[in-house]
C-alpha positions as CSV (number, residue, x, y, z in Angstrom):
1,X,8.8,-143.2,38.4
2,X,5.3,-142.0,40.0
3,X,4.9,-144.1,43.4
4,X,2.0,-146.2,43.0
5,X,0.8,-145.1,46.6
6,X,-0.1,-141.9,45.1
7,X,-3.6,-144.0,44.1
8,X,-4.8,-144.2,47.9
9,X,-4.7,-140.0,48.0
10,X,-6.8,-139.8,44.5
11,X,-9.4,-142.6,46.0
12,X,-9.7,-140.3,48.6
13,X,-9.7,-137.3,46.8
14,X,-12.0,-138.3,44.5
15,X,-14.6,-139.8,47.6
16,X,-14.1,-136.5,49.0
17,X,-15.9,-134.8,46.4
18,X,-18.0,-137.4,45.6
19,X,-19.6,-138.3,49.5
20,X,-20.0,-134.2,50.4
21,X,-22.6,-136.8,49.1
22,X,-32.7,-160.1,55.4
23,X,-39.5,-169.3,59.3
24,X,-41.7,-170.1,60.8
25,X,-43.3,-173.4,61.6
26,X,-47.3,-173.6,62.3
27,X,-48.6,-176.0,64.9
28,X,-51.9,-177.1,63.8
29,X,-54.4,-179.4,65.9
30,X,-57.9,-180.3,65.7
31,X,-61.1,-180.2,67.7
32,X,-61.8,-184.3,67.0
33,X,-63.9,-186.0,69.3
34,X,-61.6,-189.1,70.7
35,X,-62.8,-192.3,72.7
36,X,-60.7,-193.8,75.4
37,X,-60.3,-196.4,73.4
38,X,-59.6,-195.6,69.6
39,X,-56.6,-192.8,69.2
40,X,-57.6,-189.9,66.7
41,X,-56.2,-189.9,63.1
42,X,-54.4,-187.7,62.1
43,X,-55.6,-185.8,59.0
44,X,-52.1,-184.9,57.7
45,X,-49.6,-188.2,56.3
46,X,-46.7,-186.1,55.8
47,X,-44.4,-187.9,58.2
48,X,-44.2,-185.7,62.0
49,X,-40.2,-186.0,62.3
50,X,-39.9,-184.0,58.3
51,X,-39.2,-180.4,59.3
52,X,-39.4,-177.3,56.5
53,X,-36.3,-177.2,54.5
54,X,-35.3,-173.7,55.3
55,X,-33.7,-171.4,53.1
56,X,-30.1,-170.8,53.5
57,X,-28.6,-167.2,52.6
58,X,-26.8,-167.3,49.5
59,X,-23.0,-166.4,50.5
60,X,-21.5,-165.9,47.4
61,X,-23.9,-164.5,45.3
62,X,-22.9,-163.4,41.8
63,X,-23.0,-160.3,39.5
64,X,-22.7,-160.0,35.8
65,X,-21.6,-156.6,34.9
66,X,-22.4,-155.6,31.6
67,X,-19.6,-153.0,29.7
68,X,-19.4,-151.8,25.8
69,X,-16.1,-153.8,26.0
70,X,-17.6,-157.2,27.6
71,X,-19.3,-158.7,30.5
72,X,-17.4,-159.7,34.0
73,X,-19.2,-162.0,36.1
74,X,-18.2,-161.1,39.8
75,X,-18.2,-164.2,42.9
76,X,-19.2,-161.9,45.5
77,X,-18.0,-163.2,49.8
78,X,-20.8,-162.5,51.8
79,X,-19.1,-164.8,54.3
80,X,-16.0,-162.7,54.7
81,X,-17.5,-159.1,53.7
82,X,-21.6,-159.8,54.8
83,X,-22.2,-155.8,55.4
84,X,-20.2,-154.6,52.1
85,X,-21.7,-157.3,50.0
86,X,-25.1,-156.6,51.0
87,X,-23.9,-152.8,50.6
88,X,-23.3,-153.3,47.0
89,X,-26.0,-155.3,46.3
90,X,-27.9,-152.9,47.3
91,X,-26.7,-150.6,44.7
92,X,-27.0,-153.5,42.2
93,X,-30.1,-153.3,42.9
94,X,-31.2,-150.3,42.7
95,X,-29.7,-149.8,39.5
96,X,-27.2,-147.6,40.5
97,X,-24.3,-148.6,38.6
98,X,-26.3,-148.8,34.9
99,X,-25.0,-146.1,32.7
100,X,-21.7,-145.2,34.7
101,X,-18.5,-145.5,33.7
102,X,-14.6,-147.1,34.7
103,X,-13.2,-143.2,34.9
104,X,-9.8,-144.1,36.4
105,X,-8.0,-146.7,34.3
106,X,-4.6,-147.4,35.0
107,X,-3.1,-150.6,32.8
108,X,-1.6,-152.9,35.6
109,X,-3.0,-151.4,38.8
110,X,-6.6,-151.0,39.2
111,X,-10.2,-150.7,37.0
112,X,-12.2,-147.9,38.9
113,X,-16.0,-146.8,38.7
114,X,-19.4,-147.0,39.6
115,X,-20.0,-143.0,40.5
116,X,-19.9,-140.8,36.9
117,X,-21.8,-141.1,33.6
118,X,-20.1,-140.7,30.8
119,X,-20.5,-136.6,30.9
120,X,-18.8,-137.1,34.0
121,X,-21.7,-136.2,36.2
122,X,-21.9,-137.5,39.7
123,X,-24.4,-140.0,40.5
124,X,-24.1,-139.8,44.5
125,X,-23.9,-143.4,46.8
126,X,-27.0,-143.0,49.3
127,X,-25.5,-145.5,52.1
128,X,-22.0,-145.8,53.3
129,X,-20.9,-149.0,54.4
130,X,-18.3,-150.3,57.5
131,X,-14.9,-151.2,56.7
132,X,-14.5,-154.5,56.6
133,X,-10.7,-154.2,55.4
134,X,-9.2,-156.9,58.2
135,X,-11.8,-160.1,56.5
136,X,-8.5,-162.3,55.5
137,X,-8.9,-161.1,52.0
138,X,-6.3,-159.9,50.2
139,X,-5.8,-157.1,47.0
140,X,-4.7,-159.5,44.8
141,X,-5.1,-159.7,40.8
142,X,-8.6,-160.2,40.1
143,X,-10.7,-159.1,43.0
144,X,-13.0,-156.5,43.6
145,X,-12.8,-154.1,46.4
146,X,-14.2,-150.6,47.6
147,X,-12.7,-147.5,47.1
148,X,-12.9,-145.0,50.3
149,X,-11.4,-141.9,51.9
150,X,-7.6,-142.0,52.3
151,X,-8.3,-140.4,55.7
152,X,-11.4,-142.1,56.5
153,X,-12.0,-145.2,57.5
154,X,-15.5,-145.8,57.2
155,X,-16.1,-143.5,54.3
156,X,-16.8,-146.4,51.1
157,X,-19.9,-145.5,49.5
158,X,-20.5,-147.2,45.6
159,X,-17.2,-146.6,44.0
160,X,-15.2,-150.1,43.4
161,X,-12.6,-151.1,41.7
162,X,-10.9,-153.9,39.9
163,X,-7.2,-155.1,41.2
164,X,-5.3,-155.7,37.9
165,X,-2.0,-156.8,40.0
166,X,-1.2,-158.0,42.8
167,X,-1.7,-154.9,44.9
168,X,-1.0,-156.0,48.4
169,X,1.9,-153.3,49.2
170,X,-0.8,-151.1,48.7
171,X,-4.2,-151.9,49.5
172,X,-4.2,-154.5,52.4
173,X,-4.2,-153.6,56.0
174,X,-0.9,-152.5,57.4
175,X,-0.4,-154.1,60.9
176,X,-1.0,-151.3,63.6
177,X,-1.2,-151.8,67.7
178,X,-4.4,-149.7,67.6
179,X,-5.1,-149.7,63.2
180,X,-8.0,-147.4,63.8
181,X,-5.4,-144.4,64.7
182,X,-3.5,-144.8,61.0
183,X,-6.7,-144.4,58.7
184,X,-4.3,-144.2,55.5
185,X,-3.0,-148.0,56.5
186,X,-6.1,-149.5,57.4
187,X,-6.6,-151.0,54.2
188,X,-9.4,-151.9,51.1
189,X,-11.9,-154.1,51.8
190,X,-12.0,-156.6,49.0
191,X,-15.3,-158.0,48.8
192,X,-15.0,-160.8,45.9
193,X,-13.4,-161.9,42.9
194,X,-13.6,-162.2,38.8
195,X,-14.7,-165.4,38.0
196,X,-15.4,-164.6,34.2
197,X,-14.2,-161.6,32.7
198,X,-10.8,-161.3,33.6
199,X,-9.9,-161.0,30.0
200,X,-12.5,-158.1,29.5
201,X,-10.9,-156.3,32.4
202,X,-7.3,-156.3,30.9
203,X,-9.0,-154.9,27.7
204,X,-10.3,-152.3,29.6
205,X,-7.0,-151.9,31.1
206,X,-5.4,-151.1,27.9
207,X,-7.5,-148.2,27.1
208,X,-5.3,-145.2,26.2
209,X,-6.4,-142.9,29.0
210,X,-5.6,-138.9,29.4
211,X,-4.8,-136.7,32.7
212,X,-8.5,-134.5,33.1
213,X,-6.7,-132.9,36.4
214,X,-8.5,-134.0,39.8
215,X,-9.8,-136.8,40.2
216,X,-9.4,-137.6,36.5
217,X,-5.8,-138.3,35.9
218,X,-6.6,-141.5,34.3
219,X,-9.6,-140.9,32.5
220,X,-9.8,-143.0,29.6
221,X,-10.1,-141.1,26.3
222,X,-12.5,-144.1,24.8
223,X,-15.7,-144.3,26.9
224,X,-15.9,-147.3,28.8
225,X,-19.6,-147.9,30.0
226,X,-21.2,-150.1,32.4
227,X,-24.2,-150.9,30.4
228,X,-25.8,-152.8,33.6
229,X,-25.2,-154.7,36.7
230,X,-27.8,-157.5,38.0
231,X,-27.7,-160.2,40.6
232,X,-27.6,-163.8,39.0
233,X,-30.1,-165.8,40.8
């Protein structure tokens, strides 16, 4: 039986080819002309002790990713993973992930994509993003997480992927006196979880896929498209 681990050495094989490519307050007073024995009035009612309501960051913000099989809405943790979430948003954003495809599907493991259209073309990340890998979250069924170098730490750029088990053996951080001399065991940084769409993924999952060679082992012979990806506000 193939050892599952062989999935951390394709992740990095396939990054390998792929990365050789966030108030202010205004005092205002007047120029009245005051007596010693009247006290000025002051022009604005709005009671002095109110203060601004600030805005707070959004900490989970969510994503609806659009596929020909269905939409998955994502709950993305800024609060455990604030530089990978802003990392991905930022490809969100830019529209980066519209009109790639899931290219490694593997039923019971993991949902993988966000770097090749569907003529398998690479569409290269522009910003990689710090490993935030030892956040408390874990590889479990229905989280999203970044795909990197096996042998680099620091190398996750836009490719993520979808846990479809419980992948903890795997993907979490291995415990290591000094983790940042064992790259291969520092673990995926998961970065949020499904919270509609589960049931899209496990279609997607089921896709008869075929063995391209490379990085394509588990290509899936039906095209599965991300149509879009935009920030719920």
């Amino acid at each position: 039986m193939r050892k599952r681990t062989s999935l951390l050495v394709l992740i990095g094989f396939t990054l390998t080819l792929s990365s050789a490519g966030c108030g202010s307050s205004d005092d205002t007073s007047g120029d009245n002309d005051v007596d010693d024995v009247n006290p000025p009035v002051a022009k604005n009612t709005t009671n002095p002790t109110s203060k601004r309501k600030e805005n707070k960051p959004d900490l989970f913000p969510r994503v609806i990713i659009r596929t020909s099989l269905g939409d998955i809405t994502v709950k993305l943790n800024a609060e455990k993973a604030p530089l990978t979430v802003e990392n991905f948003l930022a490809y969100v954003e830019s529209g980066h992930y519209d009109g790639t495809i899931y290219h490694y599907v593997e039923p019971e493991y993991v949902v993988m994509g966000g770097i090749y259209t569907p003529e398998l073309k690479e569409k290269k990340g522009e910003r990689s993003v710090f490993n935030e890998a030892h956040n408390g979250l874990s590889n479990v069924r229905g989280t999203i997480a970044m795909a990197r170098e096996s042998n680099r730490i620091d190398s996750s750029f836009c490719q993520f992927f979808f846990n479809m088990a419980d992948n903890i053996a795997d993907m979490d951080p291995k415990p290591h006196e000094n983790p940042y001399k064992h790259p291969e065991d520092y673990g995926y940084c998961v970065f949020g979880e499904v919270v509609e769409g589960m049931d899209v993924l496990d279609k997607i999952s089921k896709v008869e896929s075929s063995d391209k060679g490379e990085d394509f082992i588990f290509l899936p012979k039906r095209t599965v498209l991300i149509k879009s990806a935009r920030r719920l506000r």
